[in-house]
Each structure stands twice: as structure tokens, then as C-alpha cells.
C-alpha positions as CSV (number, residue, x, y, z in Angstrom):
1,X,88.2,131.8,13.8
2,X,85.8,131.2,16.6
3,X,85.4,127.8,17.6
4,X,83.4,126.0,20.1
5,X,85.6,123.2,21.6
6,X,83.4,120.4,24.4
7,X,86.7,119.4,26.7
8,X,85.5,117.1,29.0
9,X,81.3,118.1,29.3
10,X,82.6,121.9,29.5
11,X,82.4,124.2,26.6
12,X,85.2,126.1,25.5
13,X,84.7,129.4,23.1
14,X,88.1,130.4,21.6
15,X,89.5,132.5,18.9
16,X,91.9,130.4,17.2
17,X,94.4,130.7,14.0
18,X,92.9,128.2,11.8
19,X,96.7,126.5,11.7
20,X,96.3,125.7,15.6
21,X,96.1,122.2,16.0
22,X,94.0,120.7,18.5
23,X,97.2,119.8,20.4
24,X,97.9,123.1,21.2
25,X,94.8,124.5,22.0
26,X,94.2,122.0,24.6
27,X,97.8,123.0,26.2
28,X,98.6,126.4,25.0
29,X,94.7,128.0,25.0
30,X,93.0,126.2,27.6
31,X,96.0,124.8,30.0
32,X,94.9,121.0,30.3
33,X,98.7,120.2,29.8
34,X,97.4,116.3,30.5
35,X,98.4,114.9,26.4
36,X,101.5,115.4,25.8
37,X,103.7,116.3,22.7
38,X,105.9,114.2,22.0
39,X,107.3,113.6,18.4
40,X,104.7,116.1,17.0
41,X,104.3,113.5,13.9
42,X,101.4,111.2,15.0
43,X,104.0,108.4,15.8
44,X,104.1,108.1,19.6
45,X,100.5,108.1,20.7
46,X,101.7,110.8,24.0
47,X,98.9,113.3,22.9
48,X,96.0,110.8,22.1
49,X,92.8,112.5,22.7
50,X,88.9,111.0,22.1
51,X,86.7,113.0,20.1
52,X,83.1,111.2,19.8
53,X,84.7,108.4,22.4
54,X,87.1,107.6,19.2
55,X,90.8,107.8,19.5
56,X,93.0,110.4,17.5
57,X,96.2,111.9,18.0
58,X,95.7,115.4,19.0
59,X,99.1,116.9,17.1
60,X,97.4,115.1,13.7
61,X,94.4,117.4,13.7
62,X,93.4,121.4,13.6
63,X,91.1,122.3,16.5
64,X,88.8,124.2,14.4
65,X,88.1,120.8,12.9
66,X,86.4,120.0,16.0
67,X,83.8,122.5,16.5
68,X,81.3,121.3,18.4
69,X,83.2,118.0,18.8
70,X,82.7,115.6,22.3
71,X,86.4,115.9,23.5
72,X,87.7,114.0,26.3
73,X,91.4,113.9,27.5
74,X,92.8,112.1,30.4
75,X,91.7,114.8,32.4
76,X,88.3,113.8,32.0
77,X,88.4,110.1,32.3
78,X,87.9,110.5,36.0
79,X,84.6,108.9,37.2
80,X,81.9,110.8,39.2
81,X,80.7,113.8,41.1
82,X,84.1,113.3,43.0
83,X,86.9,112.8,40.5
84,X,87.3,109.2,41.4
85,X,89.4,107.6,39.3
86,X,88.4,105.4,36.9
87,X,88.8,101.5,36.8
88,X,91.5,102.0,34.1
89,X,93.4,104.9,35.7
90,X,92.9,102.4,39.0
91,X,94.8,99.4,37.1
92,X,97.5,101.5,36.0
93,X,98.6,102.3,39.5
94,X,98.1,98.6,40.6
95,X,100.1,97.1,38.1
96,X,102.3,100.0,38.1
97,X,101.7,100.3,34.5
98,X,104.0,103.5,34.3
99,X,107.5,104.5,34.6
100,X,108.2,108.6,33.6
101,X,105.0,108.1,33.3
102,X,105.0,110.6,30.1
103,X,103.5,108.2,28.1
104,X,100.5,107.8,30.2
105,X,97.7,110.2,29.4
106,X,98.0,108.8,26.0
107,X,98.2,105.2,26.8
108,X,95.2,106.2,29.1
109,X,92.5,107.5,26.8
110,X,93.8,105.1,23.7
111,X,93.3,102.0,26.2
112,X,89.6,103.5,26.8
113,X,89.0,104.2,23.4
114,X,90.5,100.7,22.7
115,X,88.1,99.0,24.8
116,X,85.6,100.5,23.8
117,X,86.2,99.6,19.8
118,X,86.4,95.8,21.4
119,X,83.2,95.9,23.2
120,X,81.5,97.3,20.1
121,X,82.7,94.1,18.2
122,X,85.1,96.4,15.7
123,X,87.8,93.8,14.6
124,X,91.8,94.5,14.2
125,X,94.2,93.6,11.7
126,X,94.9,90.8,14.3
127,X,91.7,89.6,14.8
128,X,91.3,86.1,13.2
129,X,87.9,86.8,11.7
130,X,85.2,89.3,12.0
131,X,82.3,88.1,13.9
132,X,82.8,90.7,16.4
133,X,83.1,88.3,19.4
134,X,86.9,89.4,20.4
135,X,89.0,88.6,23.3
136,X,91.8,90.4,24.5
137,X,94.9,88.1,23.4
138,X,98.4,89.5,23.9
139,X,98.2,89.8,19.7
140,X,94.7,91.5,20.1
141,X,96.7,94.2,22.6
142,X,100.0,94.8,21.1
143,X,97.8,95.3,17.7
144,X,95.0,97.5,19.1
145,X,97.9,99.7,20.9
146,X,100.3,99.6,18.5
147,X,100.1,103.2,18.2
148,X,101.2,104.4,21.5
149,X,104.9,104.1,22.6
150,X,106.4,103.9,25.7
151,X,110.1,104.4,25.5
152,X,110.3,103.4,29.2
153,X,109.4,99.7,28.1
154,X,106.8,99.6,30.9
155,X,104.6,97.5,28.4
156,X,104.2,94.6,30.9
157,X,102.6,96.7,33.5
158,X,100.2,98.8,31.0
159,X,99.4,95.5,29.0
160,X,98.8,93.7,32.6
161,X,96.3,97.0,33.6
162,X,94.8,96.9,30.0
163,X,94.2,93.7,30.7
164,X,92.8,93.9,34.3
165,X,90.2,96.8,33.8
166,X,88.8,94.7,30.4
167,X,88.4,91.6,32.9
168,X,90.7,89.7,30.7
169,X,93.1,88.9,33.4
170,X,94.4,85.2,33.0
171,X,93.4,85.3,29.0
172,X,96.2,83.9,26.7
């Protein structure tokens, strides 16, 4: 089926088996190996993707469900003419917010997604009403990223980045 796939502000025209799932085009079709596959389920968060500046995992869904779709993976989070990296990507490094670092691209664009859904006032199952007004408490986080693992353990460091590029640094 021909589908029309927008990776990161570039359009992509492919010729996909309907059964390809959006996972696979973006590694096997199109070669941005940045999401990763890890249990192939939905259950680790690795191949987290944004379509429409929402997060999905990418192994969940066919890409022919995305025609015409906004995409952006963590190889489009970068900032700029030049690629600069974005304030995100930036705290990662500083608060070394990565081991094998497999994890990342996912932890990446669900953290931006994340952030987003907080500065838009969208509540979580943690959130102790709904008046939109959210900070970033350490049961906000662990809530709102419950879907991505990191079998590393390196949550201190990705929280603490999290944290630091949503200027909540020092929040309880």
C-alpha cells in the first residue's frame, strides 16, 4: 500500500505490506535505527515515537495507520538549522541520565511528549485533582513515565534530567 509517512519535517513515500508496523518501517524501510525494539509487546517504551507531538509505542501500531501523520523520533528532537541538541537531550548528558544507553531514544521522545501533556494542563492518574496547574513531583514522574523501562536502573539520572529541562529542579 502506498503510504505517505512525515519523519521528522521530511516526507517519506513507501510501498508497505499493510502488516508493517510503524516500527519497522522507520528501521527496516527508511534506516532511522534511533527507537529501538525491545520486547516488541508495547511494554518497555524503547521504540516510543510522537505522532501529532503525542507519545505512542511504535511496535503497537501499523505504519499505514499513519499516513500523512507528523512523526518525530529522537532523531528529530534536535533543535535548529544546526542539529543542536535539544535542552532535554542536553540534561541527559549532564545528569548522565543513561547507562547502555538503549533505553534512551525512547525515554527521550516520551519525556518530550511528557512535558508537553504537563504544560498543556492534561492530569495523570497521580495528579491530586484536575485543575490542570501540575508540578513535576517524583509521583507526577514515575506516573507520567511509567511506561518506559530502563533495565539499567539509571532512573535517578533520567528523572534528575527530566526534571532539569522542565525547570523543576529542587521540586519535591
Amino acid at each position: 500500500m502506498q503510504t505517505t509517512l512525515s519523519i521528522n519535517g521530511t516526507e517519506h513515500r513507501l510501498d508497505l505490506d499493510t502488516r508493517v508496523t510503524l516500527l519497522d518501517a522507520l528501521r527496516d524501510h527508511l534506516g532511522l535505527c534511533g527507537s529501538k525494539k525491545g520486547c516488541d509487546h508495547g511494554q518497555c517504551g524503547a521504540c516510543t515515537v510522537l505522532v501529532g507531538g503525542r507519545r505512542i509505542n511504535a511496535c503497537l501500531t501499523l505504519a499505514v495507520m499513519h499516513d500523512g501523520d507528523e512523526i518525530t523520533t529522537v532523531e528529530g528532537l534536535a533543535e535548529g538549522a544546526d542539529g543542536g541538541l535539544s535542552p532535554l537531550q542536553r540534561a541527559f548528558i549532564t545528569h548522565d541520565g543513561f547507562q547502555c544507553g538503549y533505553c534512551t531514544p525512547g525515554q527521550l521522545c516520551s519525556a518530550t511528549g511528557m512535558l508537553g501533556e504537563l504544560a498543556e494542563g492534561w492530569p495523570s492518574h497521580a495528579s491530586a485533582d484536575l485543575d490542570g496547574n501540575y508540578e513535576l513531583s517524583q509521583e507526577e514522574l514515575s506516573e507520567r513515565m511509567s511506561g518506559n523501562i530502563c533495565r539499567c536502573s539509571c532512573y535517578p539520572g533520567i528523572n534528575a534530567a527530566i526534571r532539569d529541562a522542565a525547570g523543576a529542579e529542587g521540586r519535591k
